[in-house]
C-alpha positions in Angstrom: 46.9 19.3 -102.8 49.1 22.7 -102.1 46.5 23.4 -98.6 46.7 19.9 -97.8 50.4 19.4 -97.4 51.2 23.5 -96.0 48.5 22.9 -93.6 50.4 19.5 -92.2 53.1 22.1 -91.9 51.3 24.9 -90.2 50.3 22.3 -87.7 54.0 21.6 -87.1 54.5 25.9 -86.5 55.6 26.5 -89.9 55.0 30.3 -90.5 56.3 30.6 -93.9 53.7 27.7 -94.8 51.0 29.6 -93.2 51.6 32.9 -95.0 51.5 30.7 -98.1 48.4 28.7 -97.1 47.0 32.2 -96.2 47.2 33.5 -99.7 46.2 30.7 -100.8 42.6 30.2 -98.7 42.3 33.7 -97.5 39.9 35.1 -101.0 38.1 31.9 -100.8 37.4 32.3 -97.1 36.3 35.8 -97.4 34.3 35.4 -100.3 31.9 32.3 -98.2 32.2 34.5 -95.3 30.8 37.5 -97.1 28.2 35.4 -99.1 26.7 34.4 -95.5 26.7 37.6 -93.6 26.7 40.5 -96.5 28.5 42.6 -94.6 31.7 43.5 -95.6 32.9 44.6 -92.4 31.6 41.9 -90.4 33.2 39.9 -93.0 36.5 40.8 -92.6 36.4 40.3 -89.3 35.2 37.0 -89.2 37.4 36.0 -91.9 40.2 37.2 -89.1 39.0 35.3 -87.1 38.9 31.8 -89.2 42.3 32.3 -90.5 43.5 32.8 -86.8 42.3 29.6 -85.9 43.6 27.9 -88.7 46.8 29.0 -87.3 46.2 27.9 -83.7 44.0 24.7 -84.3 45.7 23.3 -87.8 47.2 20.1 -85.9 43.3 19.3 -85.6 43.1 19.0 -89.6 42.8 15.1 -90.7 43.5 14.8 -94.3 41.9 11.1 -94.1 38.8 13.1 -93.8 38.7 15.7 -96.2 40.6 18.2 -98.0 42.6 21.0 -96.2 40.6 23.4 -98.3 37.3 22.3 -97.7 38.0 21.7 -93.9 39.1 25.2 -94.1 36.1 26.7 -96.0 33.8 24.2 -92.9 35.6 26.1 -90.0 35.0 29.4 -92.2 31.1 28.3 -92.7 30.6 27.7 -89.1 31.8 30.8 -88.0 29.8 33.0 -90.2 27.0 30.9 -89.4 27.7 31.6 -85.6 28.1 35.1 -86.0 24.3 35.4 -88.0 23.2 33.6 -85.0 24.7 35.6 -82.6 23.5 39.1 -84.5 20.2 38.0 -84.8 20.1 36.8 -81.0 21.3 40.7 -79.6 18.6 42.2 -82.0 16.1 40.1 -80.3 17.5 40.9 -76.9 17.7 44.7 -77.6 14.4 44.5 -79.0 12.5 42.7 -75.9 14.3 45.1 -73.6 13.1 48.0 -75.8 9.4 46.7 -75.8 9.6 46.0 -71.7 10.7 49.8 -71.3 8.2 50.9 -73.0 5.0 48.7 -71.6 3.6 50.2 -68.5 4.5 48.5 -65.1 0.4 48.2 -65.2 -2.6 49.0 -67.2 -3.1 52.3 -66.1 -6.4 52.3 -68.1 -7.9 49.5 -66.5 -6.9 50.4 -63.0 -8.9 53.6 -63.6 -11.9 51.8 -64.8 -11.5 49.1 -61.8 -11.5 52.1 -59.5 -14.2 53.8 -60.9 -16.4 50.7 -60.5 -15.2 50.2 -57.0 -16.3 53.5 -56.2 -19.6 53.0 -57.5 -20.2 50.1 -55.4 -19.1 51.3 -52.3 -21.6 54.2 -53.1 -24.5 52.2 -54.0 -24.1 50.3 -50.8 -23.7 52.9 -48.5 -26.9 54.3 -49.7 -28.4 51.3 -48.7 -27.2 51.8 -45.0 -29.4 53.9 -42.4 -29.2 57.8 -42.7 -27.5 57.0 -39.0 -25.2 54.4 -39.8 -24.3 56.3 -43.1 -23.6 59.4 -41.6 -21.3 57.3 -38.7 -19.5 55.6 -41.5 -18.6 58.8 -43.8 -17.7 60.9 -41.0 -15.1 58.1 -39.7 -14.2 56.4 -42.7 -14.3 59.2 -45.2 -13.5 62.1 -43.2 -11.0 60.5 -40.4 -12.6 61.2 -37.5 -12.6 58.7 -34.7 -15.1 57.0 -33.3 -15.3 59.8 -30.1 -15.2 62.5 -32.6 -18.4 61.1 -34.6 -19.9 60.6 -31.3 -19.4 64.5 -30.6 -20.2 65.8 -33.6 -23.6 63.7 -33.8 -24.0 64.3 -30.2 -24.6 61.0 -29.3 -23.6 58.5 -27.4 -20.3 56.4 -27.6 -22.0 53.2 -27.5 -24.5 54.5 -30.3 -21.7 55.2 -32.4 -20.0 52.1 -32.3 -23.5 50.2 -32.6 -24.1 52.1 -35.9 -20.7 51.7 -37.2 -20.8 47.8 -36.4 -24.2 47.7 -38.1 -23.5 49.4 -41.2 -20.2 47.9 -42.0 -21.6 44.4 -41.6 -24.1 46.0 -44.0 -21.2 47.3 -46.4 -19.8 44.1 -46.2 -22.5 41.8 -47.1 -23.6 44.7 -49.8 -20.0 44.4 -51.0 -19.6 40.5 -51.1 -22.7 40.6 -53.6 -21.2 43.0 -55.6 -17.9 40.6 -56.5 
């Protein structure tokens, strides 16, 4: 009965009723506080806290409701309730940003495998091509020459060239198509 009529007071500004009320529900809000969150300095804290808004928010206390203890000992609840919450949230956020640092942008693994079977295709296939359209296609495509160059170095003509290449990448294609 003592919290219920020094909190109608606090709500009016009364700071000689709040340090009363204060030692009155201060042990009991601790002691909930700390029985939620274990941590005694965490608990202090939010104990802070509660009594602070006791202070700012007492006009919201309805004594048709409750008692001003128990209303007190609620707002105390809540908070440590929040703060669990909140603890347990930045722990999961820490630890998601922790696993995403440490996961590859890709599966370097796979992409090596992928490759390697690429490659492997793309030979097979071009064994399948003409020892002329082969020997057009690696000497542009693998060794950068351009389609004059191959003609040169093969000592053909132009026209040859490009008729080979044109043959045997339609034949790389459909060679490659079959392969997917």
């Amino acid at each position: 009965m003592e919290a219920d009529r020094l909190l109608v007071l606090v709500a009016d500004g009364d700071q000689k009723a709040f340090e009363e009320l204060y030692a009155l529900v201060s042990a009991p809000v601790y002691g909930l506080v700390r029985r939620v969150l274990r941590d005694p300095a965490q608990s202090e804290e939010v104990a802070q806290e509660v009594l602070l808004e006791l202070w700012r928010c007492a006009a919201r206390f309805d004594p048709g409701r409750g008692t001003a203890l128990s209303w007190v000992l609620t707002l105390a609840h809540r908070r440590a309730v929040d703060r669990v919450r909140s603890v347990r949230a930045a722990g999961e956020r820490e630890e998601k940003a922790a696993r995403r640092s440490e996961e590859p942008a890709f599966d370097q693994v796979v992409e090596e495998v992928e490759s390697g079977l690429e490659r492997d295709w793309v030979r097979r296939c071009l064994d399948r091509l003409t020892t002329l359209q082969r020997q057009s296609v690696t000497l542009a495509y693998y060794d950068g020459y351009t389609y004059r160059e191959v003609a040169q170095r093969l000592s053909v003509p132009l026209g040859t060239v490009k008729t080979r290449m044109r043959d045997g990448l339609l034949r790389l294609r459909e060679c490659l198509e079959s392969a997917v």
